[in-house]
PDB file of N, CA, C and O in Angstrom:
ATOM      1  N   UNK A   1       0.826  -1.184   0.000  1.00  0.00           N
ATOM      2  CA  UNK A   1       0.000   0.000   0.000  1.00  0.00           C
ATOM      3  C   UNK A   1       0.871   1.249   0.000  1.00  0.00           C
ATOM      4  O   UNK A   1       0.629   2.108  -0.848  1.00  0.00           O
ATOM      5  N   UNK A   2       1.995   1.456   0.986  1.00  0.00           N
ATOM      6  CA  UNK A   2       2.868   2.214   0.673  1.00  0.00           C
ATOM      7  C   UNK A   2       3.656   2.750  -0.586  1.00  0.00           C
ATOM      8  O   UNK A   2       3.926   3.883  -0.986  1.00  0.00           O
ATOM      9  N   UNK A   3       3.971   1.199  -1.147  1.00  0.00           N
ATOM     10  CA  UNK A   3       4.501   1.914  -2.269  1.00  0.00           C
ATOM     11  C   UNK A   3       3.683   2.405  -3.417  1.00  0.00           C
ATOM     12  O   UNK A   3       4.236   3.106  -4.264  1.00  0.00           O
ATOM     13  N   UNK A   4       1.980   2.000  -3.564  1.00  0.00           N
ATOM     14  CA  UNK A   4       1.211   2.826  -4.570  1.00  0.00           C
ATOM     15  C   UNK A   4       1.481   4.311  -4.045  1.00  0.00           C
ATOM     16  O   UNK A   4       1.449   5.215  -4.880  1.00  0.00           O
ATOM     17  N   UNK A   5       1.756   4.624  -2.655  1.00  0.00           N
ATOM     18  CA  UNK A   5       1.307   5.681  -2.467  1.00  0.00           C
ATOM     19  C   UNK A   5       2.664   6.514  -2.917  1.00  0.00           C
ATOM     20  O   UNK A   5       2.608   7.244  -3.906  1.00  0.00           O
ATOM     21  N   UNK A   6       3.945   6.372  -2.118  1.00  0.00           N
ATOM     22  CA  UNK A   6       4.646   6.624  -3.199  1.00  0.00           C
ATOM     23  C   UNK A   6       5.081   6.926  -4.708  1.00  0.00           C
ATOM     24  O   UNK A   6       5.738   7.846  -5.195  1.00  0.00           O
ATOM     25  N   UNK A   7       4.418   5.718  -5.302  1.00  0.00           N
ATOM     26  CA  UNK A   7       4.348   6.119  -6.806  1.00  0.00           C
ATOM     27  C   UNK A   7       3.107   7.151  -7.261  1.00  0.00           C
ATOM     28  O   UNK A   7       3.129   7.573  -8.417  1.00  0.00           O
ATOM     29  N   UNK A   8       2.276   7.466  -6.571  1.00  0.00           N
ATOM     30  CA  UNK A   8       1.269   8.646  -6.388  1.00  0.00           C
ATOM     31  C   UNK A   8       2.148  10.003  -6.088  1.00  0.00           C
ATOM     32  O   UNK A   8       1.924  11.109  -6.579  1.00  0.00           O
ATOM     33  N   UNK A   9       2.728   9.816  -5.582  1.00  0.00           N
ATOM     34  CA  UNK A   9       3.678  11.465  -5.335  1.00  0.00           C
ATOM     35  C   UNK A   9       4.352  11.332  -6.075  1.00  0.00           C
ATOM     36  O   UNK A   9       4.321  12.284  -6.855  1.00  0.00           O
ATOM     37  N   UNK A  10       5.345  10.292  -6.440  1.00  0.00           N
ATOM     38  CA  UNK A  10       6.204  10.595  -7.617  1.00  0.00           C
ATOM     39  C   UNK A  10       5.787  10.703  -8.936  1.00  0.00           C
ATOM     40  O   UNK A  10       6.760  10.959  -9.645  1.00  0.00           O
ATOM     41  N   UNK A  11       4.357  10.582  -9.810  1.00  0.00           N
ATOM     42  CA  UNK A  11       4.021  11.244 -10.265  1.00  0.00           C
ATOM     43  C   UNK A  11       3.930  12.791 -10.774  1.00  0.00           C
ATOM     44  O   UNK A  11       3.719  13.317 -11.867  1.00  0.00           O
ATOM     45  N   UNK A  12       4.213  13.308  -9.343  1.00  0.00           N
ATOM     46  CA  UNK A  12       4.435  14.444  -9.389  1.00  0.00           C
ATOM     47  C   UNK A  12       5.714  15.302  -9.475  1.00  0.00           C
ATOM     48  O   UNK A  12       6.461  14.852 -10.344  1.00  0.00           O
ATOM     49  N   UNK A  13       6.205  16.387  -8.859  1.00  0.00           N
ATOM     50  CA  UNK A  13       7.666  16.614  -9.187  1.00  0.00           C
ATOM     51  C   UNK A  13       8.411  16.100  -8.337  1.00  0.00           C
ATOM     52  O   UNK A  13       9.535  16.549  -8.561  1.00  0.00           O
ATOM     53  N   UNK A  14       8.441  15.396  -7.462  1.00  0.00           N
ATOM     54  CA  UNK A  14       9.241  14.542  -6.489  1.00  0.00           C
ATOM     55  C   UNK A  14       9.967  13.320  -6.499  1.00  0.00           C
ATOM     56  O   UNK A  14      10.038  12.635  -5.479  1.00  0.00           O
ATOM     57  N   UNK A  15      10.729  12.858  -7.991  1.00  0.00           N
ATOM     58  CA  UNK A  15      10.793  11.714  -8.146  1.00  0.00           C
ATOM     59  C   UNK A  15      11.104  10.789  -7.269  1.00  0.00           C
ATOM     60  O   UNK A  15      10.882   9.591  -7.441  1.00  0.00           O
ATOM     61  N   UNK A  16      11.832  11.461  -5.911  1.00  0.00           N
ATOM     62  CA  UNK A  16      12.689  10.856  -4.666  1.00  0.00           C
ATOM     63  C   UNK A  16      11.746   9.404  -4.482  1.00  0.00           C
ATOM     64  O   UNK A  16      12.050   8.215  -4.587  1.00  0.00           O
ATOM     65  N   UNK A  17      10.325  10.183  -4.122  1.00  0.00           N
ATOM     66  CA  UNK A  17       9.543   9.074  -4.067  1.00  0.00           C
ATOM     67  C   UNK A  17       9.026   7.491  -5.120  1.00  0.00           C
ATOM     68  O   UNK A  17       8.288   6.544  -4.845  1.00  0.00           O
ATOM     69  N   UNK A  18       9.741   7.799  -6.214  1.00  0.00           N
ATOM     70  CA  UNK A  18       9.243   6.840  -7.077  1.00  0.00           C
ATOM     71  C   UNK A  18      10.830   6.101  -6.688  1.00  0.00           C
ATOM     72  O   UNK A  18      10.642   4.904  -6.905  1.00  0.00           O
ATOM     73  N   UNK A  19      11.789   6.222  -6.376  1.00  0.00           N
ATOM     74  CA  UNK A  19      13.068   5.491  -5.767  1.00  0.00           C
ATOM     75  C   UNK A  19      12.274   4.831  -4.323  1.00  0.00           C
ATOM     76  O   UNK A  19      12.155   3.623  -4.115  1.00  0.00           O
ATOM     77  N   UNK A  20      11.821   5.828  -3.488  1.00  0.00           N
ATOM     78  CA  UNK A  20      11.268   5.125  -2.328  1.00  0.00           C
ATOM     79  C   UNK A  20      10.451   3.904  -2.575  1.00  0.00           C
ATOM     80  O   UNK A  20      10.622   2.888  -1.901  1.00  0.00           O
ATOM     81  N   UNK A  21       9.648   3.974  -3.437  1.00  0.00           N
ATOM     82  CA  UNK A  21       8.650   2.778  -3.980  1.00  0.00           C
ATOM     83  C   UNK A  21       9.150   1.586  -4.620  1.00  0.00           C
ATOM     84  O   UNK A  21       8.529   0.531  -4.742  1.00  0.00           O
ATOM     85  N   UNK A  22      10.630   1.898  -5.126  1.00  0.00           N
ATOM     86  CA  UNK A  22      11.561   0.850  -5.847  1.00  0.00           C
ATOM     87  C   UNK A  22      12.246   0.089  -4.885  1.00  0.00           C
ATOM     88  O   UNK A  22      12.260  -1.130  -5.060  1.00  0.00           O
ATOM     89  N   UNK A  23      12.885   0.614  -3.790  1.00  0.00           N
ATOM     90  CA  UNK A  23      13.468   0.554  -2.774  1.00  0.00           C
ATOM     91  C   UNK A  23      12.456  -0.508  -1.837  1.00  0.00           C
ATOM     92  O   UNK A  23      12.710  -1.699  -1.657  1.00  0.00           O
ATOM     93  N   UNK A  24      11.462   0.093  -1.387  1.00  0.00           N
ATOM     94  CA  UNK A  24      10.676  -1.155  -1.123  1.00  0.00           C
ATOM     95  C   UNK A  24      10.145  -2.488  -2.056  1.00  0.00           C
ATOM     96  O   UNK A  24      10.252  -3.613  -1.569  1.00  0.00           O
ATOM     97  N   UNK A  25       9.759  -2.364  -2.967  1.00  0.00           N
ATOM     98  CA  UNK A  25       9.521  -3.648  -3.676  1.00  0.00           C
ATOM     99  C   UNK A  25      10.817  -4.256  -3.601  1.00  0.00           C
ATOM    100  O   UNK A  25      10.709  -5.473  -3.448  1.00  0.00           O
ATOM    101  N   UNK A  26      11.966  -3.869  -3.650  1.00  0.00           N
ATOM    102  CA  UNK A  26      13.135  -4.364  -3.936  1.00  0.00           C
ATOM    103  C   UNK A  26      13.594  -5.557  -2.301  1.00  0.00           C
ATOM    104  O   UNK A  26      14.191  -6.619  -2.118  1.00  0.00           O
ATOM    105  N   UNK A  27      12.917  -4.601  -1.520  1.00  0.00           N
ATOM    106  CA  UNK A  27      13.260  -5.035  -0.081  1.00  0.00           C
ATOM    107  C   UNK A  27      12.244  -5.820  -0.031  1.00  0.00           C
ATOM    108  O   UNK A  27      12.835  -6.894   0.087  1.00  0.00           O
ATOM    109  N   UNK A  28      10.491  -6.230  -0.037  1.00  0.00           N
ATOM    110  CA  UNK A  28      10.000  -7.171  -0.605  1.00  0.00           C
ATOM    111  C   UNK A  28      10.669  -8.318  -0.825  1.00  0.00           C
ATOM    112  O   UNK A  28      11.103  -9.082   0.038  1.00  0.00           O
ATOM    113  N   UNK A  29      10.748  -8.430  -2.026  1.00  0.00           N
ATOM    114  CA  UNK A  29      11.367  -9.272  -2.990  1.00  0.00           C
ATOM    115  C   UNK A  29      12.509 -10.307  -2.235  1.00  0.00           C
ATOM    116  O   UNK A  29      12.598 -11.531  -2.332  1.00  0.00           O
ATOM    117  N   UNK A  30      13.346  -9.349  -1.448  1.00  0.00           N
ATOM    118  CA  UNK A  30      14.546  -9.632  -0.771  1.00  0.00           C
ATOM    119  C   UNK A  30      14.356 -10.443   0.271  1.00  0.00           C
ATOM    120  O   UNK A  30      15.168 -11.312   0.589  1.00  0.00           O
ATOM    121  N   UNK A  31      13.270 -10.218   0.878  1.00  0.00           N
ATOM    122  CA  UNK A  31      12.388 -10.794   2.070  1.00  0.00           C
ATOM    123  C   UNK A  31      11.912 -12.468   2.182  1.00  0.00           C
ATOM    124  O   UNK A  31      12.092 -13.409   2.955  1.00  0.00           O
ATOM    125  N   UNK A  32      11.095 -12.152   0.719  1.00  0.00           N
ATOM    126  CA  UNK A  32      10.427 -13.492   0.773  1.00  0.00           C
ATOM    127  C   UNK A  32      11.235 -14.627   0.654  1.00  0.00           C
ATOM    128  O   UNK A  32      10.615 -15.581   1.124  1.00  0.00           O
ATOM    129  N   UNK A  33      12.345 -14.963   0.236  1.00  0.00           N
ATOM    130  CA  UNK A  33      13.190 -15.756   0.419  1.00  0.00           C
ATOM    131  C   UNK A  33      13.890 -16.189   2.390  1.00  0.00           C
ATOM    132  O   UNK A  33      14.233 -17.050   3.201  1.00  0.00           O
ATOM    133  N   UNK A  34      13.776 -15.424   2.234  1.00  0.00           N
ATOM    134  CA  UNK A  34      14.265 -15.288   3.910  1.00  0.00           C
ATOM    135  C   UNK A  34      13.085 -15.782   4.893  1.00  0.00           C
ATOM    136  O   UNK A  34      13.345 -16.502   5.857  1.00  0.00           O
ATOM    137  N   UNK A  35      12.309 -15.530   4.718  1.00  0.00           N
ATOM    138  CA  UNK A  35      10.703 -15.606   5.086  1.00  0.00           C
ATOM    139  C   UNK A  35      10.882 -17.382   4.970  1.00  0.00           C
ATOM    140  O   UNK A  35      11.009 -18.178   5.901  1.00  0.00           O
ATOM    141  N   UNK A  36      10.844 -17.627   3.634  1.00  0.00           N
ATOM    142  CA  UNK A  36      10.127 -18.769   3.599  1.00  0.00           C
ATOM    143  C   UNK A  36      11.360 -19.985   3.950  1.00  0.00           C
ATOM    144  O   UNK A  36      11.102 -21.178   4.108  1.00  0.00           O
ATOM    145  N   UNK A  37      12.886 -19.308   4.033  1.00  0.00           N
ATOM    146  CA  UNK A  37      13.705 -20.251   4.566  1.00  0.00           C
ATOM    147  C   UNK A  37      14.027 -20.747   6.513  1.00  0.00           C
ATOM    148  O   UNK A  37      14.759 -21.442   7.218  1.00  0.00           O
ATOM    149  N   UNK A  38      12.580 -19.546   6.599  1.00  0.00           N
ATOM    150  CA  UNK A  38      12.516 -19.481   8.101  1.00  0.00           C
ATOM    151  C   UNK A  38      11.345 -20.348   8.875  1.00  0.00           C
ATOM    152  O   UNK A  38      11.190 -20.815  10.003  1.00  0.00           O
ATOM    153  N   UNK A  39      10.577 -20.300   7.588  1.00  0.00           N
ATOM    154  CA  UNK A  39       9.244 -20.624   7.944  1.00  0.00           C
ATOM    155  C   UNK A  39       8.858 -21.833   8.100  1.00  0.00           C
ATOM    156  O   UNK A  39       8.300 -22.438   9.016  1.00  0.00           O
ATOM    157  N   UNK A  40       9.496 -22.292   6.360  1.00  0.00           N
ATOM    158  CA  UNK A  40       8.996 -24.111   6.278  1.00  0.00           C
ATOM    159  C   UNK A  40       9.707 -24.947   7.559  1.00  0.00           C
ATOM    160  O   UNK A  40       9.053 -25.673   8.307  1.00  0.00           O
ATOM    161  N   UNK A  41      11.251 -24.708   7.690  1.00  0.00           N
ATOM    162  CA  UNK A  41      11.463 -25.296   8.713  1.00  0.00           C
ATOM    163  C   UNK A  41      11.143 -25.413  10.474  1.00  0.00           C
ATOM    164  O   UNK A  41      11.691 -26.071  11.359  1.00  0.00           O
ATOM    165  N   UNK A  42       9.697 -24.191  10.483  1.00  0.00           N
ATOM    166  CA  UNK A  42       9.502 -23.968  11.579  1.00  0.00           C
ATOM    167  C   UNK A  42       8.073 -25.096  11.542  1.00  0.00           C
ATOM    168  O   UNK A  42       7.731 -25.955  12.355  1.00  0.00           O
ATOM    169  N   UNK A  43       7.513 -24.699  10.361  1.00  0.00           N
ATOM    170  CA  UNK A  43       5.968 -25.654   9.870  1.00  0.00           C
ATOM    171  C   UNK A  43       6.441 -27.168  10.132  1.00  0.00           C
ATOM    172  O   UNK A  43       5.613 -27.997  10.510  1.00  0.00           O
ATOM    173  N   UNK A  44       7.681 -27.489   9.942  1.00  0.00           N
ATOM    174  CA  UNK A  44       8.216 -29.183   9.628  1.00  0.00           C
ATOM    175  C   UNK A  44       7.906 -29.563  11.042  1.00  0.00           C
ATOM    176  O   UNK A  44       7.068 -30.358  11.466  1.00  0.00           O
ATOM    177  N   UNK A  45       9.043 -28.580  11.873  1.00  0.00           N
ATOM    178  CA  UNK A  45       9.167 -28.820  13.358  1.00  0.00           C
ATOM    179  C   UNK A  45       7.510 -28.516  14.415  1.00  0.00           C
ATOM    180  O   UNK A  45       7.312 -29.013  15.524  1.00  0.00           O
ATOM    181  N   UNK A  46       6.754 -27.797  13.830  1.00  0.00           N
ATOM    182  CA  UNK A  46       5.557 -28.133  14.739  1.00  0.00           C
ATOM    183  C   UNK A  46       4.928 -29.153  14.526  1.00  0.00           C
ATOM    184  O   UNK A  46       4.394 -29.780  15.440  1.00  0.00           O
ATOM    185  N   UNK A  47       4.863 -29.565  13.093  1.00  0.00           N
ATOM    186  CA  UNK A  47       4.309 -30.912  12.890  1.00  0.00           C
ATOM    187  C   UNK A  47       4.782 -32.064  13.738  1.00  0.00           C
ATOM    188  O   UNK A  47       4.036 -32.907  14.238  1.00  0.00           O
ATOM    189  N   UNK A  48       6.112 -32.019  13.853  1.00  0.00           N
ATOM    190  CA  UNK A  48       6.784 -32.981  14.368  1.00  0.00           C
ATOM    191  C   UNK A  48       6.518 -33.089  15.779  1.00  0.00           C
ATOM    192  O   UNK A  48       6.395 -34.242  16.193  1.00  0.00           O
ATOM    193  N   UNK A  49       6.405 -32.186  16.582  1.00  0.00           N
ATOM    194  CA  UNK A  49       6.029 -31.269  17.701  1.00  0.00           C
ATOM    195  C   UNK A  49       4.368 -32.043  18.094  1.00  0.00           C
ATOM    196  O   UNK A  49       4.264 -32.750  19.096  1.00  0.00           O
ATOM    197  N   UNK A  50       3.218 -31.797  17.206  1.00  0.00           N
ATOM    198  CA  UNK A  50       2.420 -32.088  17.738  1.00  0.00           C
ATOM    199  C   UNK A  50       2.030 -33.411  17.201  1.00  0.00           C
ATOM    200  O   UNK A  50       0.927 -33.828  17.552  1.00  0.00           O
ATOM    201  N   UNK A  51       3.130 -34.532  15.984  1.00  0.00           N
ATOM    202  CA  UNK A  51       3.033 -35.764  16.335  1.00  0.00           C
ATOM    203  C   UNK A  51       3.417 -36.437  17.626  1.00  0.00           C
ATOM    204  O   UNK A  51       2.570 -37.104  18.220  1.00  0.00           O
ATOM    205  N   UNK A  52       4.655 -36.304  18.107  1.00  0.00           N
ATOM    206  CA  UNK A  52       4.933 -36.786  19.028  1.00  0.00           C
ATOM    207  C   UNK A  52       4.362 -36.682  20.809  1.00  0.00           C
ATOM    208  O   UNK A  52       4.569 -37.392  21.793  1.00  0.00           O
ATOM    209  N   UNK A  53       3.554 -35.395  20.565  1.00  0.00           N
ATOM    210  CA  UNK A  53       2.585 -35.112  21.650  1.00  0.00           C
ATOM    211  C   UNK A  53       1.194 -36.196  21.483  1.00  0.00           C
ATOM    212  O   UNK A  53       0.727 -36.593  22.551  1.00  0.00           O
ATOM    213  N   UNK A  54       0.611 -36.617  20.369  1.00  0.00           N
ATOM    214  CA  UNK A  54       0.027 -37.306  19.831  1.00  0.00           C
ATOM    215  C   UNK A  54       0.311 -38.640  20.049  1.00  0.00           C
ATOM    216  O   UNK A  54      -0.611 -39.426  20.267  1.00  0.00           O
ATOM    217  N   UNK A  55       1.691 -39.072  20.013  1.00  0.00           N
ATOM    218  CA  UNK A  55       1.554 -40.208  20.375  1.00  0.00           C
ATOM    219  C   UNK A  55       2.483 -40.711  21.880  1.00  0.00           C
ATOM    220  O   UNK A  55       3.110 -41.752  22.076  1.00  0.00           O
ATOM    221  N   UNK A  56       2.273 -39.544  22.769  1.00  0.00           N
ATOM    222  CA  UNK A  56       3.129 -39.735  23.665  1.00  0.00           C
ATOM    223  C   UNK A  56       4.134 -39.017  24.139  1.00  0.00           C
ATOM    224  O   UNK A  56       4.909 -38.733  23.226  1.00  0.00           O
ATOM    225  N   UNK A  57       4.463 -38.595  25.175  1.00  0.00           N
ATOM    226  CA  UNK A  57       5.513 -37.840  25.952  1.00  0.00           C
ATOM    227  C   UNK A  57       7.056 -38.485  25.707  1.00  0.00           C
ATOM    228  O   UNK A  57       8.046 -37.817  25.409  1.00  0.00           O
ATOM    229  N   UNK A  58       7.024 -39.669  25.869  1.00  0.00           N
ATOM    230  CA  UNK A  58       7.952 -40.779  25.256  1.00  0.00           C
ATOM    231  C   UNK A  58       8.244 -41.240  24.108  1.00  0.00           C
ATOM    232  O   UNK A  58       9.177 -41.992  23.825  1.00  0.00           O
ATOM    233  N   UNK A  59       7.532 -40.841  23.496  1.00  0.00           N
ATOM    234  CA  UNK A  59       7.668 -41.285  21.883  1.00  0.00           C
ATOM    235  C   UNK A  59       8.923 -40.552  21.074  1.00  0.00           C
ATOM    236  O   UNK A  59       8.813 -39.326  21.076  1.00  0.00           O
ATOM    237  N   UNK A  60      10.121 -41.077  20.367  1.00  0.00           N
ATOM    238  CA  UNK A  60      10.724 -40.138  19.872  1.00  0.00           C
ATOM    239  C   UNK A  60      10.943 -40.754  18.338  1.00  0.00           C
ATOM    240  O   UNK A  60      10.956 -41.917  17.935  1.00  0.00           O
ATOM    241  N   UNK A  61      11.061 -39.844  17.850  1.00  0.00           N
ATOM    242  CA  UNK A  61      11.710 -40.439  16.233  1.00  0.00           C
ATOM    243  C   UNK A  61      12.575 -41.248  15.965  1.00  0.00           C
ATOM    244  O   UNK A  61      13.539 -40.485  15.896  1.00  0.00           O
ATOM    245  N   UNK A  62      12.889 -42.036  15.799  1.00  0.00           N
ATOM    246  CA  UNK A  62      13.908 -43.397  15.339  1.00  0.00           C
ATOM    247  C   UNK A  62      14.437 -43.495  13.740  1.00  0.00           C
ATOM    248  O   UNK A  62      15.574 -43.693  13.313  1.00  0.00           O
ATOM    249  N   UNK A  63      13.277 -43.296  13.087  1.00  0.00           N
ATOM    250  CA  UNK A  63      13.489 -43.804  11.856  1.00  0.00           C
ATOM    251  C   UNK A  63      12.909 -44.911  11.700  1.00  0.00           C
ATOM    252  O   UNK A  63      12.425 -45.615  12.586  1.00  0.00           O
ATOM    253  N   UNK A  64      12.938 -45.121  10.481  1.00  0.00           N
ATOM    254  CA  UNK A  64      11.931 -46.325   9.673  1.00  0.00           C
ATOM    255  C   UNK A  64      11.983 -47.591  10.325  1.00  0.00           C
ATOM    256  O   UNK A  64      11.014 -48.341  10.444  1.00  0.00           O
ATOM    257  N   UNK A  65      13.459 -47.874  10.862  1.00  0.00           N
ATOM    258  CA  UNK A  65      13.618 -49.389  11.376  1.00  0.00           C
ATOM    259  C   UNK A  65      14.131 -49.016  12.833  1.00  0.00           C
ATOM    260  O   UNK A  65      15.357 -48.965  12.930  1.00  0.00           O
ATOM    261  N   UNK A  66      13.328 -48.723  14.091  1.00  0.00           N
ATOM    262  CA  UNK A  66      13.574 -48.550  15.124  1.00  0.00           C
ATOM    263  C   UNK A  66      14.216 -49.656  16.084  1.00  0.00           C
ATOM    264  O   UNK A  66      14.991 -49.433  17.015  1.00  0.00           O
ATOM    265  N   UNK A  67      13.690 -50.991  15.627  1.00  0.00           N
ATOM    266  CA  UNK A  67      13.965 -52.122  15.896  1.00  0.00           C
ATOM    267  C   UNK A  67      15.705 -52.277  16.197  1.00  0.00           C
ATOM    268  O   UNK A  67      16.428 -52.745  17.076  1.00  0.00           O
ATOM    269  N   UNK A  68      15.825 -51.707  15.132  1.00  0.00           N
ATOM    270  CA  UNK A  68      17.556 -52.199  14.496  1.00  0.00           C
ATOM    271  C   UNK A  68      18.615 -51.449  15.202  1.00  0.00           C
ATOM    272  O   UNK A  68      18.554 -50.568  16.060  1.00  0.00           O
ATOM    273  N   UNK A  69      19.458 -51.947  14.698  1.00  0.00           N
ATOM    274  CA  UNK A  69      20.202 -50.840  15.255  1.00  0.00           C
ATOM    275  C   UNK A  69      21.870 -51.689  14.797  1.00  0.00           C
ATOM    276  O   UNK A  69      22.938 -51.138  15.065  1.00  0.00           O
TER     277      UNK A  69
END
């Protein structure tokens, strides 16, 4: 929303603002990567989080063949 508004003044004689509006999309852009390298691994770990609450206080991950070893 900011940056329409920006590009609304820079329309006018102020170009400063049409840099301000670039400047953010740019920082955007920059974000969502970061975002989502923060995120999925947080989504993995609650899952994991409320399996093991699910099946127990004791229950821990092993792997496929827990048996073995």
């Amino acid at each position: 929303m900011a940056s329409i508004v920006f590009l609304v003044n820079a329309d006018g004689d102020d170009a400063a603002y049409g840099y301000l509006a670039l400047f953010l999309w740019l920082g955007i852009a920059a974000a969502i990567p970061v975002l989502l390298a923060l995120g999925i691994p947080a989504i993995v770990m609650k899952r994991r989080v409320r399996q093991q609450e699910r099946l127990g206080r004791d229950a821990v991950y092993r792997g496929r063949k827990a048996g073995e070893r």
